[in-house]
N, C-alpha and C positions, 0 to 999 in steps of 0.2 A: 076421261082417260085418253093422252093422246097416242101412246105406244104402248102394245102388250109380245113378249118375247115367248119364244114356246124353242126350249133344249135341254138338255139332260141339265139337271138338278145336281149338281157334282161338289165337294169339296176338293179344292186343290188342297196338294201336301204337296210343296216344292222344298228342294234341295240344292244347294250350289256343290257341285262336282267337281272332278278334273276328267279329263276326254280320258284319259286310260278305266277309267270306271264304267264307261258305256262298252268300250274295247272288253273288258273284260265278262260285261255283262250282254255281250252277243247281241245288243239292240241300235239300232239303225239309226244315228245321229238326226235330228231333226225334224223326225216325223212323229205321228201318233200311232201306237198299236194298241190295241182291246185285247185286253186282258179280264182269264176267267177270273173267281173271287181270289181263288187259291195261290196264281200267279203272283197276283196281285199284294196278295198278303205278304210272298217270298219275297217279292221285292221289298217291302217296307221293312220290314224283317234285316233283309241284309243291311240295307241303309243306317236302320239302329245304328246294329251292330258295330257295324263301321264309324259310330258315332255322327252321322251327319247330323246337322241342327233342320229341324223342321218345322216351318209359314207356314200356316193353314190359313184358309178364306174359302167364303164359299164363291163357288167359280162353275164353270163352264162356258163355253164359248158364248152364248147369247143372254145369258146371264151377266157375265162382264160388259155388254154392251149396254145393255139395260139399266145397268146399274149406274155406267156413267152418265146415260141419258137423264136418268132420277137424281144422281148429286147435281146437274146443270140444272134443275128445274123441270125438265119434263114429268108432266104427271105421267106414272107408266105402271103396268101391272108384269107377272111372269106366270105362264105356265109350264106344268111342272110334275115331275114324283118324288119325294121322297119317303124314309123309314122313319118307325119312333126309335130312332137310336141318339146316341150322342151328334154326329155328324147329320141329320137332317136340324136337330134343334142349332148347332149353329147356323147353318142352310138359311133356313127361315128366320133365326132372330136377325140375321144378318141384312135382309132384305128390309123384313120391316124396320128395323133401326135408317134405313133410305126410303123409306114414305114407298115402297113399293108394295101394292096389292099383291096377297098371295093365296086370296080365295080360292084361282083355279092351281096353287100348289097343293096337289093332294098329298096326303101322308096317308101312308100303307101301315096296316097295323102288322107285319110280316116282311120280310126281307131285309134289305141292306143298300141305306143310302149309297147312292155310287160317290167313288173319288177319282182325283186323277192325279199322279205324280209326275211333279214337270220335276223335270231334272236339266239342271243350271250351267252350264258350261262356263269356261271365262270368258271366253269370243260372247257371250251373252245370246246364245243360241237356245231356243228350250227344246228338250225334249219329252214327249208325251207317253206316259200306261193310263190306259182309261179302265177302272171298272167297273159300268154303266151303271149295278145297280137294281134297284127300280126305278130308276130313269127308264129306263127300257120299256116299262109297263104304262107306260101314259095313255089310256084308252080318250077317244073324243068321247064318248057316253059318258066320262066324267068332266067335261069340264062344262062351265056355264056360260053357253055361246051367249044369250041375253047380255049379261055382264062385256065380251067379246064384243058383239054389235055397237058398243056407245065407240069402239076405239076409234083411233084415224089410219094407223098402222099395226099391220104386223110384222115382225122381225123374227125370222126365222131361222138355225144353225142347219147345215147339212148332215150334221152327226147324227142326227134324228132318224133316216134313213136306213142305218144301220140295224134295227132291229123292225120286226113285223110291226108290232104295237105303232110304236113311233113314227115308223111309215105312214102306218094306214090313218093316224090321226091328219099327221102333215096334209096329206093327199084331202081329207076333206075339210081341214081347217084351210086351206088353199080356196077350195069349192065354197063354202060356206062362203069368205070373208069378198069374193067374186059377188056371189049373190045379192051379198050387204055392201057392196061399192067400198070395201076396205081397201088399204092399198097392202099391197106387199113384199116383203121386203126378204130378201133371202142371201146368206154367204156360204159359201163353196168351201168353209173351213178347214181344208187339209186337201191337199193332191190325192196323197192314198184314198180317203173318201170318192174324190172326182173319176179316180183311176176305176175303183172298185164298182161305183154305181151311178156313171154315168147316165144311164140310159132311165135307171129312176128318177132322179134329178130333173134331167130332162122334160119327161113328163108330166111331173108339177108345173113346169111350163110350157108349155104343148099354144096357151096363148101367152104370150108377153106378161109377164109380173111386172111390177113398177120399178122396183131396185132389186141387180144384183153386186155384191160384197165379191171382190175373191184379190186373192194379191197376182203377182205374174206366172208362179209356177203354179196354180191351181187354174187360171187362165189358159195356159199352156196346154196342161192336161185335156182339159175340157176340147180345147180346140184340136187337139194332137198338130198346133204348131203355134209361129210367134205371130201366126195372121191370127187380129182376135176378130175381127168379119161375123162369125159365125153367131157371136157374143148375141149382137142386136137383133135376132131372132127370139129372143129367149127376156128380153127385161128394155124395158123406156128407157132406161140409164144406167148404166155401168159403172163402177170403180173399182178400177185396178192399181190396186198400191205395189210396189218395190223396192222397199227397202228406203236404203238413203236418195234411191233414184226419184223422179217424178211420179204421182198418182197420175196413170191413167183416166180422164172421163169419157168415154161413148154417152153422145145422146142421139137421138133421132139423126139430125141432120149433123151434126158435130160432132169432132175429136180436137181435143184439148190437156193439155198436162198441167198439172198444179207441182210447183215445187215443194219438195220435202225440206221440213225445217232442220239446222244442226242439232245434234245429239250424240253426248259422250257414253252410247248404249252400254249396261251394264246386263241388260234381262230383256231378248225381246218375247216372252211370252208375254202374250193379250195386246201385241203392238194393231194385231191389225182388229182385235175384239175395239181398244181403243177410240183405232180411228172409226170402226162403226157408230161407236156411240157419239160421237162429236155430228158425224153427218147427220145422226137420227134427232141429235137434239137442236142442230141446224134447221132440217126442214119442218120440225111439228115448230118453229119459228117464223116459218115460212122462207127464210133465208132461201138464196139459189143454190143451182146446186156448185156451182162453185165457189161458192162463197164456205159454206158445208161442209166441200173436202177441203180448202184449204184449213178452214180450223179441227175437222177431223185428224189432217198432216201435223199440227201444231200440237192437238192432243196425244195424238202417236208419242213424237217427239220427246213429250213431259212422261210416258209414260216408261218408255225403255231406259230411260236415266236411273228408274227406282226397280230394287226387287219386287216381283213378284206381277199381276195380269191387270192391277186395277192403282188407282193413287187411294192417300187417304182422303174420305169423303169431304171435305172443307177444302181439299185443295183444287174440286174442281170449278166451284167458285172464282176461286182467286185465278186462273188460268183463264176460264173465261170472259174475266173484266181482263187482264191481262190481253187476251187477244181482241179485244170490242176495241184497245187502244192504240192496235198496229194501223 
């Protein structure tokens, strides 16, 4: 196994909106809030109501990455929680239908797969209600570091953070994967994240991880400005995506920008889950690493064109001989 992912186990339920509907529903265009079960229910609830039509896929941020890693060919596994509800059995058949290992997805005989509702704007902005779930509960006593040890990489979301469980698994699956010469791989998934828990973050890298993920306003965050300097303290390699602008690369000795490919964006949730998986399925190739982002920037690109955080699995086949011919 050359890539194993470890983040909340989530079902997206995405909806296409108009911007008066987040106005009216007091929630903050663009970012992510965690929401309890109850919340969470209200919302979906209203949404019915209101008739919107609702995508389901199983989703979360490192999950989507992973996943595209495994349609390109990467052998890859996920760690993971989910319920025996309807919403884990999608979760999981969903996975394994993509050749992905899901021994370390545990399944709780008790609680509630978590989901997360993007809500679709026409600017093709998404916004995020997460309700973790038992994601939340991922203890490292359950997973099978054994299994873990044969990988090359680990790919890790920051949303993990957000709960005790999750924290304290990160923190020694960090330590473990050190010990075992694994490399590691981590994305800053959300500013509010950065904002909130900087200083945990941090600490997981206290020495240099191998790769960090983050686009420019999570970059920002972190640095509390548009010096990112601070960045290569923290990770070998950097990428900082922006939009239709250039992908950032920081390496040791070098800064460099990969150009963004055009795109008629309709959906950018999972643009920048996306481009992680392009880069992850770049380097377990051995590819450099700009070679990497730029077909990370190219997978971005195919993906904001389509509703929803991921393409259908066949298509990323065809995208990657597609780009082997640029």
């Amino acid at each position: 196994m050359k890539v194993i992912g470890f983040g909340a186990a989530l079902v997206d339920k995405q909806f296409l909106i108009k911007d008066d509907v987040l106005n009216d529903l007091g929630i903050e265009k663009g970012l992510m809030t965690l929401n309890s079960e109850e919340e969470q229910n209200e919302l979906l609830t209203f949404l019915r109501d209101q008739n919107y039509n609702q995508i389901s896929s199983c989703g979360g941020s490192a999950t989507n990455s992973i996943y595209a890693a495994a349609a390109l060919g990467t052998t890859a596994g996920f760690i993971g929680k989910v319920a025996q509800d309807e919403d884990g059995e999608i979760y999981n058949a969903d996975l394994k239908d993509n050749n992905i290992e899901i021994s370390n997805c545990v399944t709780s005989s008790d609680g509630k797969t978590g989901n997360c509702i993007v809500l679709i704007t026409p600017d093709a902005e998404r916004t995020m209600n997460t309700y973790l779930g038992v994601s939340s509960e991922t203890k490292f006593s359950e997973i099978n570091f054994h299994q873990v040890s044969s990988t090359n990489l680990l790919f890790m979301e920051a949303y993990v953070v957000t709960s005790p469980d999750t924290k304290d698994t990160a923190k020694k699956l960090v330590e473990s994967c050190r010990e075992s010469d694994i490399k590691i791989a981590l994305s800053l998934s959300d500013p509010g994240i950065v904002a909130g828990f900087k200083n945990d973050l941090k600490s997981w890298m206290d020495k240099q991880i191998d790769y960090l993920f983050c686009n420019h306003e999570e970059a920002k965050t972190f640095c509390g400005s548009d010096n990112f300097e601070d960045l290569r303290d923290c990770a070998k390699t950097i990428f900082i995506t922006n939009g239709v602008n250039p992908t950032i690369v920081l390496e040791e000795k070098q800064t460099y920008e990969i150009p963004a490919y055009e795109a008629k964006a309709v959906d950018t949730n999972g643009a920048g889950d996306m481009f992680a998986g392009g880069v992850i399925h770049g380097l377990s190739e051995g590819w450099e690493n700009n070679e990497s982002a730029k077909f990370g920037n190219f997978l971005a690109s195919k993906g904001v064109s389509e509703i929803g955080p991921r393409l259908k699995k066949n298509k990323y086949p065809e995208y990657l001989k597609e780009f082997s011919k640029k």
